[in-house]
C-alpha positions as CSV (number, residue, x, y, z in Angstrom):
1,X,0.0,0.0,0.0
2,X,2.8,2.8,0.6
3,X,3.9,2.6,-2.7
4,X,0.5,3.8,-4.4
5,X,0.8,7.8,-3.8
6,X,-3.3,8.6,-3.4
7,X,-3.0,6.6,-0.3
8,X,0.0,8.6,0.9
9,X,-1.3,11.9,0.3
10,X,-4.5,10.5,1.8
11,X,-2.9,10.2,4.7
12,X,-0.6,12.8,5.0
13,X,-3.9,15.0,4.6
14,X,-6.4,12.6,7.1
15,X,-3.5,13.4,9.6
16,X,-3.0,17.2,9.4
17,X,-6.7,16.9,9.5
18,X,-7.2,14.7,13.1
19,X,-4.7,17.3,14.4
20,X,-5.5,17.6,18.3
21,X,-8.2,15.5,17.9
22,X,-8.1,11.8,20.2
23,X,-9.1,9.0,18.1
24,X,-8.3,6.3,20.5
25,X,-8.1,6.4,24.4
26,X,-6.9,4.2,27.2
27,X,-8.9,1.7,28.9
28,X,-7.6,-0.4,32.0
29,X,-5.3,-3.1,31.4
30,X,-4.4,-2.0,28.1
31,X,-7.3,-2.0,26.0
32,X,-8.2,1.0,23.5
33,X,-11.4,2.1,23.0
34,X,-11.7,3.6,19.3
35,X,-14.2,5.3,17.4
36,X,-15.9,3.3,14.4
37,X,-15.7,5.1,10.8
38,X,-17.5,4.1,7.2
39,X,-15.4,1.6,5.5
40,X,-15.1,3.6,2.6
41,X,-13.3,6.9,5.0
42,X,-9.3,8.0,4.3
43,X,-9.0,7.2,8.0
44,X,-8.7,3.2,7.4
45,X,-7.4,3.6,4.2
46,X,-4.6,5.9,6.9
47,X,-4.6,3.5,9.3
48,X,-4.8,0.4,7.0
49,X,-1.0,1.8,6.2
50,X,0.2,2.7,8.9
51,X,-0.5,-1.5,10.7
52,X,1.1,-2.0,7.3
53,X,4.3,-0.2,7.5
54,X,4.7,-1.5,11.5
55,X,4.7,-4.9,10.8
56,X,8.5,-5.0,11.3
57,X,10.3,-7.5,13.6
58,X,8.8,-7.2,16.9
59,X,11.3,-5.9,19.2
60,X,14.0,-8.0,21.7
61,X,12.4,-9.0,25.0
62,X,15.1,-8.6,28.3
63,X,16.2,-11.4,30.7
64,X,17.2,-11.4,34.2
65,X,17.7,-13.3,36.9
66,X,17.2,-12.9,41.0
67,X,18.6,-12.8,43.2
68,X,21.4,-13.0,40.0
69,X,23.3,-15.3,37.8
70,X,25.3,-16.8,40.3
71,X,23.1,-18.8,42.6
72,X,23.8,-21.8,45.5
73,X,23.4,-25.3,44.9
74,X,20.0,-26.2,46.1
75,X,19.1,-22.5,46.3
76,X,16.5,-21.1,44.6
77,X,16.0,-18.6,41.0
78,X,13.6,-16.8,39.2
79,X,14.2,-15.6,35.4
80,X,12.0,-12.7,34.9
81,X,11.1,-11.6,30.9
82,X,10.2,-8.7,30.2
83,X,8.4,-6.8,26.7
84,X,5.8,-5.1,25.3
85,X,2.3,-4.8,26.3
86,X,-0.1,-7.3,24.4
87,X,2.4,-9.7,24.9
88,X,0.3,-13.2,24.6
89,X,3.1,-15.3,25.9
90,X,6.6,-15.9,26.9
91,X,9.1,-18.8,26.1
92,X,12.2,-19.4,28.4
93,X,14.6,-21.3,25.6
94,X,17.7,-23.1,27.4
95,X,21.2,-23.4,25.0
96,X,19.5,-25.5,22.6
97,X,15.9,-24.3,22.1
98,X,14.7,-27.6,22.3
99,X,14.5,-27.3,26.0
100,X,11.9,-24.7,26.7
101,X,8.8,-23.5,29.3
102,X,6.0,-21.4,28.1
103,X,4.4,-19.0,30.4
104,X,0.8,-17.7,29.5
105,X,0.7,-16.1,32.7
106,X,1.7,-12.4,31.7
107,X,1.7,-9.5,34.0
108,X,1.3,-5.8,33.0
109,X,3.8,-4.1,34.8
110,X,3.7,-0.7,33.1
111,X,1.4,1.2,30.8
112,X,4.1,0.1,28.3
113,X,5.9,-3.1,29.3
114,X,5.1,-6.9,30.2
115,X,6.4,-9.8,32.2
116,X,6.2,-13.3,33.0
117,X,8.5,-15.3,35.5
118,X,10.3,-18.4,35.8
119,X,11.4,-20.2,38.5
120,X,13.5,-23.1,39.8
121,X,12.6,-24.1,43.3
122,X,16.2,-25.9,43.9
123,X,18.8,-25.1,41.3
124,X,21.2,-28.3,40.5
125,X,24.4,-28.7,38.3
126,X,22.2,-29.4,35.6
127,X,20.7,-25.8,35.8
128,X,23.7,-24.0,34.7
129,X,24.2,-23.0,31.4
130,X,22.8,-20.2,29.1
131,X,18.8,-18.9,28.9
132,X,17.2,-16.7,27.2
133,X,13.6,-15.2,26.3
134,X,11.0,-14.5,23.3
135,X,7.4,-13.9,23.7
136,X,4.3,-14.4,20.8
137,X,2.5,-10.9,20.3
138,X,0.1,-10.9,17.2
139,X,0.1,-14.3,15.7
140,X,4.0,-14.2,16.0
141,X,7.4,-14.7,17.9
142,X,10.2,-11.6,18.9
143,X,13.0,-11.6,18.3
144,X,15.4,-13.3,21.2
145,X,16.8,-11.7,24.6
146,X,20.4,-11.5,25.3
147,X,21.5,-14.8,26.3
148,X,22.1,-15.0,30.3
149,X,24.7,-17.4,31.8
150,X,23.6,-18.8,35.0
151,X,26.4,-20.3,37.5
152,X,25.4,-23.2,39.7
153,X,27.8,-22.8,42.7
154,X,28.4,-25.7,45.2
155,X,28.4,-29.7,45.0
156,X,25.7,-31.9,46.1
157,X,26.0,-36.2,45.6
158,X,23.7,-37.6,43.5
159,X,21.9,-34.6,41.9
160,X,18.9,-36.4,39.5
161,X,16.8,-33.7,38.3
162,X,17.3,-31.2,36.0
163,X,16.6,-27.8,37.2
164,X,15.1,-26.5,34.1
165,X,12.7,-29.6,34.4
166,X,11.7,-28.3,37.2
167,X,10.1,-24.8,35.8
């Protein structure tokens, strides 16, 4: 649609003209409320492009861990990711991304940022190694976090379990 130049000077005009005007406003928790127009108004054609033009990757969730990266054998850890609102979901991946825990519990923690949380009640050996996030938003996956190195600290006989099966 950008490339047709109606539309653009459609819009360029439908925005000089909704100047100062609100067209959307916030509700709790996130939602919008918005104004319904005719199918056949500038204003979707506008906004038709504009969702168009922003369907870039979405952008890099963040990772951390607490009480840090460097945690006690047999002590506990939470990984806490964090992105944008609307978020529907967050994966923790470990090394391989065939090891991974989906949280559809997400918390708004902002007007403008989510978060979901994972935790391992009793870190082992098995537990260290490298984590990171993405989260589904729209019918798709982000990009991936940073990768964060945990550190398992400590040695215990006879550790079975995986920590990360234990998310």
């Amino acid at each position: 649609m950008a490339d047709v130049p109606h539309i653009s000077r459609v819009c360029h005009s439908t925005r000089r003209e909704l100047d100062g005007i609100t067209q959307l406003r916030a509700q709790p928790r996130g939602h919008m409320q918005a104004t319904l127009v005719p199918a056949s108004s500038p204003l979707l054609l506008c906004l038709a492009q504009m969702i168009h033009t922003q369907e870039g990757a979405l952008p890099r969730p963040s990772i951390s861990a607490e009480p840090g990266t460097v945690i006690p054998l047999g002590s506990p850890v939470t990984f806490r990711c964090q992105g944008p609102v609307g978020v529907h979901a967050f994966r923790l991946e470990r090394e391989n991304r065939f090891q991974y825990k989906d949280n559809y519990d997400v918390s708004l923690v902002s007007p403008f940022l989510s978060e979901a949380t994972f935790r391992i009640d009793s870190v082992s050996e098995d537990s260290a190694g490298h984590y990171r996030c993405i989260y589904h938003k729209a019918s798709r996956w982000s990009q991936h976090s940073e990768q964060l190195e945990l550190v398992v600290k400590g040695t215990v006989p006879d550790t079975e379990a995986s920590g990360f099966d234990l998310l």
